[in-house]
PASEBA-1860 file (N, C-alpha, C; in nm, 3 decimals):
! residues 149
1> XXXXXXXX> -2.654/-2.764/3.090/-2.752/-2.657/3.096/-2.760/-2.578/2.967 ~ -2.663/-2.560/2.897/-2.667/-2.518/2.768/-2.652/-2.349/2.786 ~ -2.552/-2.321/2.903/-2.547/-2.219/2.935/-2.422/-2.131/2.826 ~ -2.246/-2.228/2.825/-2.182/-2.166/2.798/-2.111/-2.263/2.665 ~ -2.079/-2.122/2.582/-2.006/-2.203/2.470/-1.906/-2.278/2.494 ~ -1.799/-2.276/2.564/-1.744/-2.389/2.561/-1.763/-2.533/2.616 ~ -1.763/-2.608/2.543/-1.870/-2.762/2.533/-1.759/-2.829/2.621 ~ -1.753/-2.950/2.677/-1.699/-3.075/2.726/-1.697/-3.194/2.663
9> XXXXXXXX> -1.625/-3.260/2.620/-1.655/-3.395/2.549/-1.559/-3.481/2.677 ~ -1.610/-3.619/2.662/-1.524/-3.699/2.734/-1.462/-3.767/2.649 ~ -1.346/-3.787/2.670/-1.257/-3.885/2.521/-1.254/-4.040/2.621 ~ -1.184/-4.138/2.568/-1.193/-4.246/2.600/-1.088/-4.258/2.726 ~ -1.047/-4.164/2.787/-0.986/-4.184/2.933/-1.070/-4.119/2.955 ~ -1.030/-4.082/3.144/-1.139/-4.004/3.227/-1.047/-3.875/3.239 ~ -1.008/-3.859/3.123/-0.952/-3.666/3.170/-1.068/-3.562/3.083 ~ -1.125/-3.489/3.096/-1.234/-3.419/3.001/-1.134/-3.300/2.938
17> XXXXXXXX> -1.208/-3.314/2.838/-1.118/-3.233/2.708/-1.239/-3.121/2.649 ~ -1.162/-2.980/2.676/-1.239/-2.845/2.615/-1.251/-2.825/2.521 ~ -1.349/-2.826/2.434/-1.344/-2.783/2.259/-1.411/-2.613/2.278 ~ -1.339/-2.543/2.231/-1.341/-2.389/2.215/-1.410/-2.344/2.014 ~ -1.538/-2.351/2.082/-1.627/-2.304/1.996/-1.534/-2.222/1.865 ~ -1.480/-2.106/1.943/-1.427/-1.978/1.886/-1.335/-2.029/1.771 ~ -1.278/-2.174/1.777/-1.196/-2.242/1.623/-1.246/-2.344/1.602 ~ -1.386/-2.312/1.533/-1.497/-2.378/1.502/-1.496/-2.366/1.373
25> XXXXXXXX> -1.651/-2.376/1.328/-1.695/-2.287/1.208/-1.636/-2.136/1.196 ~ -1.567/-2.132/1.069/-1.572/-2.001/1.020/-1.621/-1.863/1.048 ~ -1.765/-1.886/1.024/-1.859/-1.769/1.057/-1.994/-1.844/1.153 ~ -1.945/-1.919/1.266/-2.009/-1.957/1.394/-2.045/-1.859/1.493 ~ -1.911/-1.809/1.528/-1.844/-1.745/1.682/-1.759/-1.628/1.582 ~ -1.775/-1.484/1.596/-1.708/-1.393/1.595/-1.648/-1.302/1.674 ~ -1.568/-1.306/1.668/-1.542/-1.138/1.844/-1.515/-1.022/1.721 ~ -1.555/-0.903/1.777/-1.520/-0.820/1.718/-1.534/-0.666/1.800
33> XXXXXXXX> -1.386/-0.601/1.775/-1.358/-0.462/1.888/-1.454/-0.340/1.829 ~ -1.465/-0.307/1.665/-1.528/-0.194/1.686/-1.633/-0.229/1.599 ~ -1.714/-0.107/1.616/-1.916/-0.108/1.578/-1.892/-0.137/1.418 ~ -1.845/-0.067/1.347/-1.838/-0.111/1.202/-1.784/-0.276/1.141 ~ -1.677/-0.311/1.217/-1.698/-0.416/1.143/-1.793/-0.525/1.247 ~ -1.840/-0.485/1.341/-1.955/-0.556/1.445/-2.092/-0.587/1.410 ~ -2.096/-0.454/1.316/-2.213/-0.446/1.213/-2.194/-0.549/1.086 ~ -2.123/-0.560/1.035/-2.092/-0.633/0.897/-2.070/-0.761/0.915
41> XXXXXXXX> -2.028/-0.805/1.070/-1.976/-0.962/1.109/-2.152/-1.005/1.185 ~ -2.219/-0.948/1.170/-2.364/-0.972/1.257/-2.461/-1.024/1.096 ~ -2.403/-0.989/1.019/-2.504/-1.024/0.881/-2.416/-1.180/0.871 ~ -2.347/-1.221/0.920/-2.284/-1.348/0.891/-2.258/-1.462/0.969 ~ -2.251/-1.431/1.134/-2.236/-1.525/1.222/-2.348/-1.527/1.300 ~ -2.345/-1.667/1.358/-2.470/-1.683/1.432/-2.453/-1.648/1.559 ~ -2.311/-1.631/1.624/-2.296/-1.539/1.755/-2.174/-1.476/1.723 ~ -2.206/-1.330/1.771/-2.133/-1.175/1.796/-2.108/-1.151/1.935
49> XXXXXXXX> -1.944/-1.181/1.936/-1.898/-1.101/2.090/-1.809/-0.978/2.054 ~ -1.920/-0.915/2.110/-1.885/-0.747/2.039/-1.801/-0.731/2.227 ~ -1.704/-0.663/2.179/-1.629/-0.680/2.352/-1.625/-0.519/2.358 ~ -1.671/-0.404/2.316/-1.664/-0.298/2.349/-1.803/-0.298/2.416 ~ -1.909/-0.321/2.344/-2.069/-0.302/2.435/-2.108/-0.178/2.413 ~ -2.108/-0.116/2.277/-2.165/-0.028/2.246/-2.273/-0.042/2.205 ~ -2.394/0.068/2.324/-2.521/0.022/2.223/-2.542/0.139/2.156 ~ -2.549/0.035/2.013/-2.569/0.080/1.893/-2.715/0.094/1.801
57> XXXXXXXX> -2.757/0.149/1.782/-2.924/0.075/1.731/-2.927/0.013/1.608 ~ -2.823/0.067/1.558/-2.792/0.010/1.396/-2.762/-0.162/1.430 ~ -2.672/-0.158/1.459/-2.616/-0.294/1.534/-2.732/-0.412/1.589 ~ -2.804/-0.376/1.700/-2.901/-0.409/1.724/-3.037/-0.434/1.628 ~ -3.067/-0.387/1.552/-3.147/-0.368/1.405/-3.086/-0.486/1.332 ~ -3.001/-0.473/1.309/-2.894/-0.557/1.239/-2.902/-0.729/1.255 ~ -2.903/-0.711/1.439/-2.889/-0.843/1.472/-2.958/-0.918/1.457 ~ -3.109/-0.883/1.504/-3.241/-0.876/1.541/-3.302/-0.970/1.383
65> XXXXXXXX> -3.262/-0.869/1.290/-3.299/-0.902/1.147/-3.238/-1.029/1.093 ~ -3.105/-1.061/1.115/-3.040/-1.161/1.068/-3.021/-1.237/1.161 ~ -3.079/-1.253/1.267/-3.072/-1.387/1.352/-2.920/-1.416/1.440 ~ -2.853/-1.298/1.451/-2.744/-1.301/1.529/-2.729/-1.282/1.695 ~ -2.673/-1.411/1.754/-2.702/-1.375/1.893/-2.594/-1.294/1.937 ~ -2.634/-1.179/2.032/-2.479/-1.169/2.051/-2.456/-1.198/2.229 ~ -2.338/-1.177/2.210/-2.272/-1.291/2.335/-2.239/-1.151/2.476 ~ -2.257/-1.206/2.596/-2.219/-1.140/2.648/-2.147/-1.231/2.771
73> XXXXXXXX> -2.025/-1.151/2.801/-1.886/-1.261/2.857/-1.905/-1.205/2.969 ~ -1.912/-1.328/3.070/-1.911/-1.300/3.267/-1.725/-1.292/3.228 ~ -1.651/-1.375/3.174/-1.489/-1.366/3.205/-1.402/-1.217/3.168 ~ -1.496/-1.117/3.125/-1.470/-1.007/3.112/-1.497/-0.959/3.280 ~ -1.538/-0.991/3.335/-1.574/-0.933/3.457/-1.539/-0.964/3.566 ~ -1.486/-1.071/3.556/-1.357/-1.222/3.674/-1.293/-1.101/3.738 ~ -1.171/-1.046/3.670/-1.044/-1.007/3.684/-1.040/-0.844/3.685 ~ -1.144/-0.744/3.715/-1.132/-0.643/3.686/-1.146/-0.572/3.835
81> XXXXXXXX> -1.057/-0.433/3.869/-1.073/-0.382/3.989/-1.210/-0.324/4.016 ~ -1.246/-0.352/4.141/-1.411/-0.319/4.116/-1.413/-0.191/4.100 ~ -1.388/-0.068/4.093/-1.418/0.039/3.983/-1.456/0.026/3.848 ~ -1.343/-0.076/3.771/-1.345/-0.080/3.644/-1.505/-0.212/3.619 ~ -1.492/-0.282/3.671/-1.587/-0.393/3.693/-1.757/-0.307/3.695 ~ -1.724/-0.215/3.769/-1.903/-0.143/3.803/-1.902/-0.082/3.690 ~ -1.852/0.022/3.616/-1.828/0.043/3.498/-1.874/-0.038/3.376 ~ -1.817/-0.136/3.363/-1.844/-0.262/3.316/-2.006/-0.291/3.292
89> XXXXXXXX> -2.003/-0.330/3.404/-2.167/-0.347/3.435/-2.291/-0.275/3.399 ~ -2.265/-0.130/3.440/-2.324/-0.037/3.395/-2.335/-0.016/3.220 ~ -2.238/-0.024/3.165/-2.199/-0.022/3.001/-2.281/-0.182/2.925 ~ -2.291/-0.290/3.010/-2.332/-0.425/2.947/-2.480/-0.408/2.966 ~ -2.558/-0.325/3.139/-2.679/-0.312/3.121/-2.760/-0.250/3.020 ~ -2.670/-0.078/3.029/-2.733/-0.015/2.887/-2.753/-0.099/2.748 ~ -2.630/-0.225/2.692/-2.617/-0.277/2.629/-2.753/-0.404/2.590 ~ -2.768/-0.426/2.724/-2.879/-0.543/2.761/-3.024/-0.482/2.702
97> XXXXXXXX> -3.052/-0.400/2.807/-3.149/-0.286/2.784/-3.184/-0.266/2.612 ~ -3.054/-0.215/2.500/-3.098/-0.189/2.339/-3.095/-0.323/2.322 ~ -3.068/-0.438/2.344/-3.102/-0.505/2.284/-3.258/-0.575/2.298 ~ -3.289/-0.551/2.408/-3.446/-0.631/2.444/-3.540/-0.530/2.353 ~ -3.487/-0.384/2.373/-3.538/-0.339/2.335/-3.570/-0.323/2.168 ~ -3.497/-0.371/2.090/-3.463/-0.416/1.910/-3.467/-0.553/1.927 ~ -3.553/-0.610/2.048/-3.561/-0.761/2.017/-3.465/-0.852/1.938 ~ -3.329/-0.817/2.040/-3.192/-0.853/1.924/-3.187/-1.008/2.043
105> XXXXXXXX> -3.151/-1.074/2.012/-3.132/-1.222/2.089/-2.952/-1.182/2.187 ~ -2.999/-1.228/2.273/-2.858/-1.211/2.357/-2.838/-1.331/2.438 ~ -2.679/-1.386/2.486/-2.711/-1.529/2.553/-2.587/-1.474/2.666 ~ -2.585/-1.495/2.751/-2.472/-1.500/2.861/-2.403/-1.579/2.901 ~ -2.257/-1.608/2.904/-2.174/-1.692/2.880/-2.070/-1.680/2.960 ~ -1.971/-1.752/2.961/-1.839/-1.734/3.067/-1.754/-1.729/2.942 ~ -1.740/-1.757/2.830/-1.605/-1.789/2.774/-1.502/-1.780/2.788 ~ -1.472/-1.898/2.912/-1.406/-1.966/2.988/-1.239/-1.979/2.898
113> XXXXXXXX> -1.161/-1.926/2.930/-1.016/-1.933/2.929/-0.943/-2.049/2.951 ~ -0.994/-2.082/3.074/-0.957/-2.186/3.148/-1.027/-2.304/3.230 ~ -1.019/-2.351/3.321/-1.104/-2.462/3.398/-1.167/-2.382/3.491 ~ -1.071/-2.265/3.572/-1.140/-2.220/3.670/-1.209/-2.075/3.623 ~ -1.219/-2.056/3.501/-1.361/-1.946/3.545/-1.461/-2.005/3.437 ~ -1.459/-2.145/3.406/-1.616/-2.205/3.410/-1.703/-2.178/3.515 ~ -1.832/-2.163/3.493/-1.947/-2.120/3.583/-2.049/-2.229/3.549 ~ -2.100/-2.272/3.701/-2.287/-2.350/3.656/-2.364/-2.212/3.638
121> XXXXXXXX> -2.507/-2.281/3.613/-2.622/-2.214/3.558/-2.647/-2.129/3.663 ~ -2.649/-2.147/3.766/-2.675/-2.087/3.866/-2.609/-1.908/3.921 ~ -2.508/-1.963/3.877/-2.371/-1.824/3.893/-2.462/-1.715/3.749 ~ -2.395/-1.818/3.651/-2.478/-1.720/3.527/-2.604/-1.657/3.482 ~ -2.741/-1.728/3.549/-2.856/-1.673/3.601/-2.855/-1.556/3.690 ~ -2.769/-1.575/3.798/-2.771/-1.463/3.878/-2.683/-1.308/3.797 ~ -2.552/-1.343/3.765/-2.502/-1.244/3.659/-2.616/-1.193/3.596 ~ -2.695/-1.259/3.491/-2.817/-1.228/3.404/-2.903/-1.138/3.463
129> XXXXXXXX> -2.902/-1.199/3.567/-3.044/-1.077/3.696/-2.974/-0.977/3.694 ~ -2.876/-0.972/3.720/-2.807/-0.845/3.712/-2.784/-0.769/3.629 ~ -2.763/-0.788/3.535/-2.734/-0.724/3.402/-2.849/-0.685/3.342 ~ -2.964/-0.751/3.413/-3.090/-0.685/3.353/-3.174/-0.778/3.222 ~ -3.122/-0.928/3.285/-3.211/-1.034/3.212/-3.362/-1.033/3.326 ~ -3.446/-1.074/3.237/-3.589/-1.109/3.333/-3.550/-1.273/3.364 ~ -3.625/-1.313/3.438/-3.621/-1.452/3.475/-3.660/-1.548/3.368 ~ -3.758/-1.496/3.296/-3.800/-1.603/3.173/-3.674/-1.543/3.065
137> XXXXXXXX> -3.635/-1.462/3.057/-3.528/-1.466/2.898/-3.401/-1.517/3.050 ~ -3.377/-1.578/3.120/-3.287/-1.648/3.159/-3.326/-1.783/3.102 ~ -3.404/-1.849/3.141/-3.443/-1.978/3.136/-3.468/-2.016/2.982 ~ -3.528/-1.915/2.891/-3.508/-1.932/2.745/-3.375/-1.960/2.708 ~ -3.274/-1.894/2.788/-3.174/-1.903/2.703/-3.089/-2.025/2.763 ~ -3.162/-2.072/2.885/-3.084/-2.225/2.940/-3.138/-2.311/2.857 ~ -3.282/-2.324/2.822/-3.357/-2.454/2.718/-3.265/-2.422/2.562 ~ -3.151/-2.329/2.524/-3.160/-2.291/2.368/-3.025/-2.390/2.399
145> XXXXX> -2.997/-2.466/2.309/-2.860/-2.546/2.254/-2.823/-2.486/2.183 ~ -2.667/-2.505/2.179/-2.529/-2.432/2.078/-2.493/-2.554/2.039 ~ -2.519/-2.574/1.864/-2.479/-2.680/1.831/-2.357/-2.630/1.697 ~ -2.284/-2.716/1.719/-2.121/-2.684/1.633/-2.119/-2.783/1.521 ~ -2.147/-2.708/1.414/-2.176/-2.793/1.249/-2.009/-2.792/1.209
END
């Protein structure tokens, strides 16, 4: 579906093997905790997982201009007590919200840890509704491929 960065390859047995984007390219996949260097890593990578979710307008401006998607993680949201989780939610919508609004590109993702909090398209569409994707910037962002140079 072309939903989540971490890809699947099959090797020549039948066990499937995870390739983790994130020790990829260099300046592919960035995470980054605060707005300043979030800002400066957005002029350089082609996806930003900013894990605080500050909306920023600078940031957003930023992204928008240089073609940076930034990432937003369902596996941030697996494991959290639902207090902290609604919280969460609330902080990624506002987040959702500046970015449509600075026409900054955003993609929704699991970046999956492990086997079990991979998600189908289906789980992550619905997250998306929630967070305050429309139905067509869902489906845009199922037709977009993540390809690893």
């Amino acid at each position: 579906m072309g939903f989540d960065l971490v890809r699947m390859e099959k090797p020549s047995d039948d066990s499937a093997k995870f390739i983790d984007v994130r020790k990829g390219a260099q300046n592919f996949f960035l995470i980054r905790r605060d707005l300043a260097s979030a800002r400066a890593a957005c002029k350089r990578a082609k996806f930003l997982f900013f894990e605080s979710y500050d909306s920023d307008a600078g940031l957003m401006k930023s992204c928008a201009e240089k073609n940076c998607t930034l990432v937003i993680s369902m596996s941030d949201l697996l494991h959290l007590p639902p207090a902290e989780k609604a919280k969460k939610i609330a902080r990624i919508r506002q987040f959702v919200f500046f970015a449509n609004h600075f026409c900054a590109k955003t993609k929704v993702v699991t970046l999956a840890r492990n086997e079990f909090e991979l998600r189908n398209g289906y789980e992550i569409a619905s997250v998306g509704e929630l967070l305050g994707f429309t139905q067509a910037q869902m489906e845009k962002m199922e037709d977009e491929e993540i390809r690893i140079i």
